[in-house]
C-alpha positions as a Markdown table, in Angstrom:
| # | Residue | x | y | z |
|---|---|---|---|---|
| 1 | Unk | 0.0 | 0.0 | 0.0 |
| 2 | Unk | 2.8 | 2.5 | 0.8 |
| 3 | Unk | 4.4 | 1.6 | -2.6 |
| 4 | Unk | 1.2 | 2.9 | -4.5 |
| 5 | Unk | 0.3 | 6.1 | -2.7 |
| 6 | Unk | 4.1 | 7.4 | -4.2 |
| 7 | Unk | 3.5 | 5.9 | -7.6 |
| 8 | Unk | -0.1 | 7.8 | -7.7 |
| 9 | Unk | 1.0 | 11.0 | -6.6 |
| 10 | Unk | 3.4 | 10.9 | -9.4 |
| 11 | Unk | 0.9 | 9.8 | -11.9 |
| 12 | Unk | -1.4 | 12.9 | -10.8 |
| 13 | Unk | 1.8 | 15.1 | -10.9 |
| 14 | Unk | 2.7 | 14.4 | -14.4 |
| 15 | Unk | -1.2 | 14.6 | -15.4 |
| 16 | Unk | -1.4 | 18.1 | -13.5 |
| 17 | Unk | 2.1 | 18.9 | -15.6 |
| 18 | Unk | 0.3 | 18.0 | -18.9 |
| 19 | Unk | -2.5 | 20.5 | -18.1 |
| 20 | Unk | -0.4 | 23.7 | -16.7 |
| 21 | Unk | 1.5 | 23.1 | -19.9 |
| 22 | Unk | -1.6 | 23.7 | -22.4 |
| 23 | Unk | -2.7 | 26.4 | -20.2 |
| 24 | Unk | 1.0 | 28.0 | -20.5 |
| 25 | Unk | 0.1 | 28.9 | -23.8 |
| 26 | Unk | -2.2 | 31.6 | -23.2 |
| 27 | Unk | -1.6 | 32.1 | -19.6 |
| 28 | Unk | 2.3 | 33.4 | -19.8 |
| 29 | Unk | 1.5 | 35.6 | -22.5 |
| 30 | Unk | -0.7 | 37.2 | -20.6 |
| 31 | Unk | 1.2 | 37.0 | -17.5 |
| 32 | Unk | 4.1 | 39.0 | -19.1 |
| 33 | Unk | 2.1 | 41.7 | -20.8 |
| 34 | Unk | -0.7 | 41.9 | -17.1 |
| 35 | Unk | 1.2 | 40.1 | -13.9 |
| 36 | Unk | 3.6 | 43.0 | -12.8 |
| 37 | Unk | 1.1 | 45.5 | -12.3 |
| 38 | Unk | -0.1 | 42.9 | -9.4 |
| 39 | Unk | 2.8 | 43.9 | -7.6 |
| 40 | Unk | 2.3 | 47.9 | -8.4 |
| 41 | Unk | 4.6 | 48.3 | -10.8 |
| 42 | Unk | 4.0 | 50.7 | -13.8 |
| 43 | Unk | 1.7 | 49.4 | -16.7 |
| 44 | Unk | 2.7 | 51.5 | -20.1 |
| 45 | Unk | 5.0 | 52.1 | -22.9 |
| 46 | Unk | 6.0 | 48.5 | -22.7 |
| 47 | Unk | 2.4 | 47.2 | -23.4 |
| 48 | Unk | 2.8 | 48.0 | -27.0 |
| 49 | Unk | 5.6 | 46.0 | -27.8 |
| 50 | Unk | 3.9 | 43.3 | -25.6 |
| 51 | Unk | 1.3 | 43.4 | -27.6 |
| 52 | Unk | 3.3 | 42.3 | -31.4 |
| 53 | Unk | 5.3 | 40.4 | -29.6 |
| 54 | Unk | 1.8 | 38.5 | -27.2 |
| 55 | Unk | 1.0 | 36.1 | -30.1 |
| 56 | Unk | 4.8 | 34.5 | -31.1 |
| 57 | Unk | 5.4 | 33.8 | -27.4 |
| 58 | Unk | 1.9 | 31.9 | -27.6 |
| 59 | Unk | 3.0 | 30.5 | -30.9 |
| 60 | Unk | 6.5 | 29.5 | -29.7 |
| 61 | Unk | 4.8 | 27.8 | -26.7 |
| 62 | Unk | 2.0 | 26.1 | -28.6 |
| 63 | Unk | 4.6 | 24.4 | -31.3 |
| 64 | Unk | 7.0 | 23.1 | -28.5 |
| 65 | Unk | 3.4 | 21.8 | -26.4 |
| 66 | Unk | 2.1 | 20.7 | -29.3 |
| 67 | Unk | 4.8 | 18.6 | -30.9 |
| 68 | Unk | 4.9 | 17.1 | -27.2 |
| 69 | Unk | 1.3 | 16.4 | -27.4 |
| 70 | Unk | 1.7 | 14.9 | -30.7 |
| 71 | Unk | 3.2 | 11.7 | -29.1 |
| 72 | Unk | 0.7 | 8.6 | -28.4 |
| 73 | Unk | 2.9 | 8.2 | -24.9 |
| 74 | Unk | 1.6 | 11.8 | -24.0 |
| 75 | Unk | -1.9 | 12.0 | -25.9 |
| 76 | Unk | -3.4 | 9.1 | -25.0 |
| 77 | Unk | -2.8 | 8.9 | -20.3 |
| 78 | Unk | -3.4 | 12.9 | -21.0 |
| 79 | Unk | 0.0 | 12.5 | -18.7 |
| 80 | Unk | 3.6 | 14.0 | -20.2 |
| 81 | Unk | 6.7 | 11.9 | -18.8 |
| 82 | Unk | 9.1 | 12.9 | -16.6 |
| 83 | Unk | 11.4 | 13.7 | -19.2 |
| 84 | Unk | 9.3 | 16.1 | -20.6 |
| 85 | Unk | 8.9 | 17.7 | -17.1 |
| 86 | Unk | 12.7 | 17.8 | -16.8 |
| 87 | Unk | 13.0 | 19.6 | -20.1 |
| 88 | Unk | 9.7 | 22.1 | -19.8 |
| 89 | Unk | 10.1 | 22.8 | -16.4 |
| 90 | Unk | 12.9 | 25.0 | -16.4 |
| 91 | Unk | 12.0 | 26.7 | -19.9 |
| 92 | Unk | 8.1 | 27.7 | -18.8 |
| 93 | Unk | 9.7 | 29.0 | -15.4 |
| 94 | Unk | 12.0 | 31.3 | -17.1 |
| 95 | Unk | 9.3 | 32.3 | -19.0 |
| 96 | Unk | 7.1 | 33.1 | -15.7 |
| 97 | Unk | 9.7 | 34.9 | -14.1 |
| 98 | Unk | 9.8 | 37.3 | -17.1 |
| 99 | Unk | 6.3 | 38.6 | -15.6 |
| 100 | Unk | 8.2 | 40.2 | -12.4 |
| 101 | Unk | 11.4 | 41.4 | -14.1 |
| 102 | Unk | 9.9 | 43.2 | -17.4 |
| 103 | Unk | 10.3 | 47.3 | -17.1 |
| 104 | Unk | 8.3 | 49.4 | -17.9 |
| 105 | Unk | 7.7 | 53.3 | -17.7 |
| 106 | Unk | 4.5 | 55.3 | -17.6 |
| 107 | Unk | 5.0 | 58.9 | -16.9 |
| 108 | Unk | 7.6 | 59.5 | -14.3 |
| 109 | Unk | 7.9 | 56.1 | -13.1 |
| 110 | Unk | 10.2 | 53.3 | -14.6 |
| 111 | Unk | 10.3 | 50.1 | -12.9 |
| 112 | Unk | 9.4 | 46.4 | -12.6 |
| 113 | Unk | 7.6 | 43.7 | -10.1 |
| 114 | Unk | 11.1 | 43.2 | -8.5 |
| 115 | Unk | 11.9 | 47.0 | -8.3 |
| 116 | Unk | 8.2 | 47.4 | -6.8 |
| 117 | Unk | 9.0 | 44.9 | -3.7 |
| 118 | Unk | 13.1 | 45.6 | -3.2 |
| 119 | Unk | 13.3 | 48.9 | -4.4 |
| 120 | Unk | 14.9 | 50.8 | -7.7 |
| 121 | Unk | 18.3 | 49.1 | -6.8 |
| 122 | Unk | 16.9 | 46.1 | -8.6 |
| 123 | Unk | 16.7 | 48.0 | -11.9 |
| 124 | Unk | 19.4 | 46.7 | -13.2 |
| 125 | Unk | 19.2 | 43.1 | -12.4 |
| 126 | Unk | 15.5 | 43.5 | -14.0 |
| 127 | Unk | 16.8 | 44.7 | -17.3 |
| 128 | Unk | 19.5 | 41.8 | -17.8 |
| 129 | Unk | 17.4 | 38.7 | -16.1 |
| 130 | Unk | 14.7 | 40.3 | -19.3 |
| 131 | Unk | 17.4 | 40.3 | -22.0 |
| 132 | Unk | 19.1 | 36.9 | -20.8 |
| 133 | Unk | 15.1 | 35.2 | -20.3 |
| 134 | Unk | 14.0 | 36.5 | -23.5 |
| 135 | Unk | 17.3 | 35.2 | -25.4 |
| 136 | Unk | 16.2 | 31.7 | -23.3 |
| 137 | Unk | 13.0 | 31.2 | -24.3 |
| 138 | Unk | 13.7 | 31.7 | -27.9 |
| 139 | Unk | 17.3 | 29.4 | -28.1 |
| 140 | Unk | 15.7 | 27.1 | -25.4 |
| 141 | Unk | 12.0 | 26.8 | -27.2 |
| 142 | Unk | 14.0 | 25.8 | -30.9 |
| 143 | Unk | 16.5 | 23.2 | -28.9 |
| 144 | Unk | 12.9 | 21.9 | -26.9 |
| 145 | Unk | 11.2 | 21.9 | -30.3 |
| 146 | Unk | 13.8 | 19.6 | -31.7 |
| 147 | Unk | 14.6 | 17.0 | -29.0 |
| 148 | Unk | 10.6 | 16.2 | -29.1 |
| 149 | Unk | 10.6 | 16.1 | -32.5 |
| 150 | Unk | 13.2 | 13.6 | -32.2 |
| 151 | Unk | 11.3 | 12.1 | -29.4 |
| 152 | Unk | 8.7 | 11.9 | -31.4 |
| 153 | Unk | 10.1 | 9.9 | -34.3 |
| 154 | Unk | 11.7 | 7.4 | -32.3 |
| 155 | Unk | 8.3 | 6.7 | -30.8 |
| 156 | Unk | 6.4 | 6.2 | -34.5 |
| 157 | Unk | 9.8 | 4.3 | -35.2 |
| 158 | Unk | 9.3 | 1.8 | -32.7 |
| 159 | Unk | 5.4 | 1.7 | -33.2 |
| 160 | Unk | 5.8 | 0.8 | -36.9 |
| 161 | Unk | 8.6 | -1.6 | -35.9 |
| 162 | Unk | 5.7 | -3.3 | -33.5 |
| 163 | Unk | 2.9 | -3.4 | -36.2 |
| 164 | Unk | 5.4 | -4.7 | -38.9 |
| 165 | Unk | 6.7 | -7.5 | -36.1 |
| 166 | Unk | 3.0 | -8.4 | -35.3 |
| 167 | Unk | 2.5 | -8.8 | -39.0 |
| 168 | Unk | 5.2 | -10.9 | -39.9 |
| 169 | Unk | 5.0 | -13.0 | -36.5 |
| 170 | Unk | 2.5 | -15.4 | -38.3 |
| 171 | Unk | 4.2 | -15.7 | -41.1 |
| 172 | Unk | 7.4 | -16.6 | -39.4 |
| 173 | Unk | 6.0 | -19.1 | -37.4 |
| 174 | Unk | 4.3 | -21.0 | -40.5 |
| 175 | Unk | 7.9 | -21.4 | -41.9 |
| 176 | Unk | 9.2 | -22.8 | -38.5 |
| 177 | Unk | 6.3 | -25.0 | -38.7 |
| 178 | Unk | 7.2 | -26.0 | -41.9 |
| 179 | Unk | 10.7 | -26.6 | -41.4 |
| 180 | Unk | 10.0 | -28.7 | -38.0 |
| 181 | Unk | 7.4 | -30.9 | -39.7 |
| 182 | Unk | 9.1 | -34.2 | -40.9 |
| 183 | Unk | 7.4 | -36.6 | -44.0 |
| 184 | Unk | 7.6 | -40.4 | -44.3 |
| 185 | Unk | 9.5 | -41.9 | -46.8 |
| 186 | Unk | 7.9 | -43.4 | -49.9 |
| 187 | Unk | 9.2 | -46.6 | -49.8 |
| 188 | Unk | 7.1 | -48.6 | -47.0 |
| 189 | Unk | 6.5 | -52.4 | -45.8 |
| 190 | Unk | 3.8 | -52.6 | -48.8 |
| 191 | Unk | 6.8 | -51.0 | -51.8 |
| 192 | Unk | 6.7 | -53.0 | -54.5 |
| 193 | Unk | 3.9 | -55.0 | -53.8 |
| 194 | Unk | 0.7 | -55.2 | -56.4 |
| 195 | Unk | -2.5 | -56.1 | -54.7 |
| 196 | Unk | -5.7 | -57.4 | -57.5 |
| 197 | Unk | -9.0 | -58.3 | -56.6 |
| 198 | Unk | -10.0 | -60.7 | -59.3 |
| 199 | Unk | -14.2 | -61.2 | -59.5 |
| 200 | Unk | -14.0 | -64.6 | -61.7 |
| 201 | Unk | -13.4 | -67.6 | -59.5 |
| 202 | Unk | -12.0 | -69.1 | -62.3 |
């Protein structure tokens, strides 16, 4: 019993993973462009760019979710693997903590989440964790994008090797039938021999 309480609460863990990642797609978009004025911080000139910019960080997240979706191993439990936790993890967090370090100005203030709760000291840690997570998400969403594409053609590799095993396996075992079964020779106890039945008594 103690050994399947640990093994459920990673089932429901991946499952809730497979979720938050769909809902990354429209959620940290939005997050980016809306989250820091939770904390106070200024709402303004940076909203613009945000706005181009909204849509290819939902497009960029939906192609690296999607292509992970596209595997039966993910589609079908509705439950990613721990490898794909290990690889998304990191890259949807960086994208989160974009939300608190973006600045923006309106009017005379100029600031982000992090400078609304420390102080302006943290203006300049803002601006480079932005430039360093924004370089991040794009390098780390085409290197994602590719290992699960690969990921993904190893797993219809190894599903057509199955259906094309399971085809031949009759097949294969008709020959070995055939070259197990053994015939008995022609020449019997009867070879040679010429049996007539003759009707006339005479």
């Amino acid at each position: 019993m103690a050994s399947t309480a640990p093994s459920t609460q990673r089932h429901w863990a991946l499952r809730a993973f497979f979720w938050v990642m769909i809902a990354s797609i429209i959620v940290l978009p939005v997050w980016i462009m809306f989250g820091r004025a939770l904390a106070g911080a200024p709402l303004g000139d940076a909203l613009l760019l945000q706005a181009f910019l909204g849509p290819g960080l939902a497009i960029l997240i939906g192609a690296v979710v999607g292509i992970t979706l596209a595997r039966k191993q993910v589609r079908q439990p509705r439950a990613v693997q721990w490898r794909d936790v290990r690889l998304l993890a990191p890259w949807l967090l960086v994208i989160a903590l974009l939300g608190v370090t973006v600045v923006d100005t309106a009017g005379d203030r100029t600031g982000s989440a992090l400078t609304a709760w420390f102080g302006d000291g943290w203006l300049t840690a803002s601006q480079s964790f932005t430039a360093i997570g924004i370089m991040a998400t794009i390098i780390g969403g085409a290197v994602l994008f590719w290992l699960q594409v690969l990921a993904l053609g190893r797993e219809t590799k190894a599903r057509v090797e199955r259906v094309v095993n399971d085809l031949q396996a009759p097949l294969i075992e008709q020959r070995a039938r055939q070259a197990d079964a053994s015939f008995e020779p022609i020449d019997g106890p009867q070879a040679g021999r010429v049996i007539s039945i003759d009707d006339d008594p005479r």
